[in-house]
C-alpha positions as CSV (number, residue, x, y, z in Angstrom):
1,X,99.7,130.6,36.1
2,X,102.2,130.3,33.6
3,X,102.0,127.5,31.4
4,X,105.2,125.6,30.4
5,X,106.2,123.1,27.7
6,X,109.2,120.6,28.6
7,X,111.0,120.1,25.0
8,X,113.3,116.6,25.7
9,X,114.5,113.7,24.2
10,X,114.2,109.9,24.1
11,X,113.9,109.5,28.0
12,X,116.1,106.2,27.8
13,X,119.2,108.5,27.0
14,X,118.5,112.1,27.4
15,X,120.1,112.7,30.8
16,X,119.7,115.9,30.5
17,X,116.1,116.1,30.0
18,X,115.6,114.0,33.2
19,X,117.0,116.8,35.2
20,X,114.3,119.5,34.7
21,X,111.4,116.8,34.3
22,X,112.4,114.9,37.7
23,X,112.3,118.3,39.3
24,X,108.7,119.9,37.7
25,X,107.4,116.4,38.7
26,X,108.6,116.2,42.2
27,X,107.9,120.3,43.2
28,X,104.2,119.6,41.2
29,X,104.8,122.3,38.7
30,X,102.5,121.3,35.8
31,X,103.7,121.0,32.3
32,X,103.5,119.9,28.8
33,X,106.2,118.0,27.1
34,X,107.2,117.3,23.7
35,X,109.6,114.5,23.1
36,X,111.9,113.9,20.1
37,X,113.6,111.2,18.9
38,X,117.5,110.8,19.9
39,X,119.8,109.3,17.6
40,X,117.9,109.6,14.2
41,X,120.3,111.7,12.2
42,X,119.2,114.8,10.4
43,X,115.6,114.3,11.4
44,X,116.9,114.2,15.2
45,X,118.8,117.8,14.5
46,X,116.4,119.4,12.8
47,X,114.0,118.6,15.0
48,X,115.6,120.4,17.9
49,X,116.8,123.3,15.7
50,X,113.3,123.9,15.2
51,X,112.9,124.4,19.1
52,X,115.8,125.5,20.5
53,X,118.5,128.4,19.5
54,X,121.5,126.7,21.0
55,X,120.8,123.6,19.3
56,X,120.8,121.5,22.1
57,X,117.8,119.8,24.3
58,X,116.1,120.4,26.6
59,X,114.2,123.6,26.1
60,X,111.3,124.8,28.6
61,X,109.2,126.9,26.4
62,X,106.7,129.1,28.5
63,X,103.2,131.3,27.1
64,X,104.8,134.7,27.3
65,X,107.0,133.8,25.2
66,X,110.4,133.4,27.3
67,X,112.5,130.1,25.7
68,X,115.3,128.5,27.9
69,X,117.8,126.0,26.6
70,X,119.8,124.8,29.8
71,X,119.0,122.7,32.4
72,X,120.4,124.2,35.3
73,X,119.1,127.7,34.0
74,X,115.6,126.0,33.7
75,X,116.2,125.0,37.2
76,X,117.2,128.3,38.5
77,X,114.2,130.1,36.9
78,X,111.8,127.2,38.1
79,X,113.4,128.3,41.7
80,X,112.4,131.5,41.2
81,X,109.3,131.6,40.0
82,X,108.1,129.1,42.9
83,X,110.0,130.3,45.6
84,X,107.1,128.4,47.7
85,X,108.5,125.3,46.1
86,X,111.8,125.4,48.0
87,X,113.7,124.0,45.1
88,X,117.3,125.1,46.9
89,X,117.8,124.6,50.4
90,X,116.3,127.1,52.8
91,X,119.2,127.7,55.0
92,X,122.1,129.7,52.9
93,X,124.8,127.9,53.8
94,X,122.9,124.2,52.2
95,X,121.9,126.8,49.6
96,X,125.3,127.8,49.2
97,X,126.6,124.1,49.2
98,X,123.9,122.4,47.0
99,X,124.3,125.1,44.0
100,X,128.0,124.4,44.0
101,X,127.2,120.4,43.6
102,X,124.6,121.3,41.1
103,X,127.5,123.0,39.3
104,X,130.1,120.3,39.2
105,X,127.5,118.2,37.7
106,X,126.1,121.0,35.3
107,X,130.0,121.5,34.4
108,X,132.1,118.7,34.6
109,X,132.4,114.6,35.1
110,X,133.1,114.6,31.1
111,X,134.8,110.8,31.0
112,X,132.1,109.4,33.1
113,X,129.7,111.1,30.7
114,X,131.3,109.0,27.9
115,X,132.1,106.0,29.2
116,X,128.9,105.3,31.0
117,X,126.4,106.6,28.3
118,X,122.7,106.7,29.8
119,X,120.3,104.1,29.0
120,X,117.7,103.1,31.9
121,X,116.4,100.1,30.9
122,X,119.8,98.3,30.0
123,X,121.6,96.2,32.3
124,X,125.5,96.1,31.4
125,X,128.6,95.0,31.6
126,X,130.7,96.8,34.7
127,X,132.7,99.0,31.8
128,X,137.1,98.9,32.0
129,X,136.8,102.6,32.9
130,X,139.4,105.0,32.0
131,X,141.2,106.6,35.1
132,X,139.9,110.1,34.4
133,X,136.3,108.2,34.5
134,X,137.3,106.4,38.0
135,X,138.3,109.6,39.3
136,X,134.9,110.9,38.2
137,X,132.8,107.9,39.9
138,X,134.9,108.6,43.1
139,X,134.1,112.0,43.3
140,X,130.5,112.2,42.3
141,X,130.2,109.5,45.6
142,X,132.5,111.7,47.5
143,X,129.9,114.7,47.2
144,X,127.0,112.2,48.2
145,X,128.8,111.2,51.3
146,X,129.9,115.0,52.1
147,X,126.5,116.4,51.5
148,X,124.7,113.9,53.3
149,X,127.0,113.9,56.4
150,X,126.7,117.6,56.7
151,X,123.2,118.5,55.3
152,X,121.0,115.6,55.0
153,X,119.6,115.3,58.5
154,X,115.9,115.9,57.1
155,X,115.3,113.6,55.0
156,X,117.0,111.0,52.3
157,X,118.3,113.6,49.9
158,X,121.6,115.4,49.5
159,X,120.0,118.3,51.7
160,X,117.6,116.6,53.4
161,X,114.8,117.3,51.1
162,X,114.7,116.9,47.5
163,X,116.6,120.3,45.9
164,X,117.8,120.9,42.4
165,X,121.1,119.2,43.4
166,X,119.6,115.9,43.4
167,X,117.8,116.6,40.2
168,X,121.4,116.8,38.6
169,X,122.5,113.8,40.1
170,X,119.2,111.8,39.1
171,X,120.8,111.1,35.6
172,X,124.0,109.5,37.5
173,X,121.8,107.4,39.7
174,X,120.5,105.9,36.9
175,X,124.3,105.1,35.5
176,X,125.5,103.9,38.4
177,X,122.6,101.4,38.7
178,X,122.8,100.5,34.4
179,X,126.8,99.9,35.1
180,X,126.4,97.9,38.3
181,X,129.2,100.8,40.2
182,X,130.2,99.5,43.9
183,X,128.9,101.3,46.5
184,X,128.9,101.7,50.2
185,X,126.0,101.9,52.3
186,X,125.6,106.0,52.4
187,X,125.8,106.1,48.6
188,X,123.8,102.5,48.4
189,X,120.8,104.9,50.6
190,X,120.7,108.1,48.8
191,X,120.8,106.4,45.2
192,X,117.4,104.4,46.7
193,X,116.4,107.2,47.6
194,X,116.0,109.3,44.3
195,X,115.5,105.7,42.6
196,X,112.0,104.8,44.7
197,X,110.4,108.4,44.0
198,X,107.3,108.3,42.5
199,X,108.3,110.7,39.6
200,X,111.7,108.8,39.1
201,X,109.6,105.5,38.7
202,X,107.1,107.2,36.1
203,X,110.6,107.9,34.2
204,X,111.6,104.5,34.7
205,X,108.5,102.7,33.1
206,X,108.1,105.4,30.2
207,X,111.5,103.7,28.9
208,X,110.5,100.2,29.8
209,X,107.3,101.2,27.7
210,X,109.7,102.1,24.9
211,X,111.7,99.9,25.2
212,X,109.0,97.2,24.2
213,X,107.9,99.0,21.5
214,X,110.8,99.4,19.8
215,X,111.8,95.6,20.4
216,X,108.2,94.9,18.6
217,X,109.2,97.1,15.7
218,X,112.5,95.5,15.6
219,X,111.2,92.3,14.7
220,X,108.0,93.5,12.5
């Protein structure tokens, strides 16, 4: 079995890095990770230079040498290398639907991106958001609801079961909840639903966990 190494960043902020994790963690795909420090200047950038051509985070490294630097290519090859995994929907039509959400996310929400930075463990402020950022918010709940409605009759997830879509969305779960972002009851559902999985939760307590740390180090 190939063996894989998950190359991330500070889980408190890395969105990014949450989307291939959540999804090697929820299809049971055993891996190794290696975590560097966001947000330390050069160190932080040299750091990931060292492990990734593209210069950006995260990287799945695996022993035969193959090195991949984007999260939604990682999830596409993790697809195909455990097609017994059913990481896209089974039926081609869902299939059809969920890589197209997968893409919006992959490709676009840019304002919300910057106006709603990640950080899990924070509770803040509802933010004044921009309207290119409210469009954004409205939209990302507007593909919840239509996925659901259409597609989610098995189970909690945007397709029923947990796909690679949700895995893109994980990161805005985690906004939405930081922010305090009004929601109906659909939206309310699905964003419990990612929020109470076992993997999601593991997340969750590794940035509580450095969270603490760092507020001891603040004050030593």
């Amino acid at each position: 079995m190939t063996r894989f190494t998950l190359i991330g960043g500070t889980k408190n902020w890395s969105s990014w890095t949450l989307r291939p994790w959540l999804l090697m963690k929820v299809a049971q795909i055993p891996f190794d990770e290696i975590e560097i420090t966001l947000r330390d200047g050069d160190t932080t950038r040299a750091e990931i230079r060292a492990q990734s051509p593209s210069g950006l985070i995260p990287v799945l490294k695996c022993d035969d040498g193959l090195t991949l630097w984007d999260s939604l290519a990682i999830a596409e090859y993790l697809a195909e290398r455990f097609p017994e995994r059913q990481l896209w929907p089974h039926d081609p039509r869902a299939r059809a639907m969920a890589r197209v959400a997968a893409c919006e996310m992959h490709a676009g929400f840019t304002a919300m991106r910057r106006e709603m930075a990640m950080d899990c463990v924070a509770s803040l402020p509802r933010p004044e958001l921009s309207a290119d950022a409210s469009r954004d918010v409205a939209r990302i709940q507007q593909i919840w609801r239509d996925m659901r409605n259409e597609f989610g009759a098995g189970g909690p997830f945007l397709f029923g079961t947990f796909s690679i879509a949700d895995a893109m969305y994980a990161p805005v779960v985690s906004r939405f909840a930081t922010y305090s972002i009004p929601m109906e009851t659909a939206e309310r559902a699905y964003t419990g639903a990612i929020s109470t999985l076992p993997a999601m939760q593991e997340w969750m307590a590794a940035c509580a966990a450095w969270a603490a740390r760092r507020a001891v180090q603040s004050q030593a």
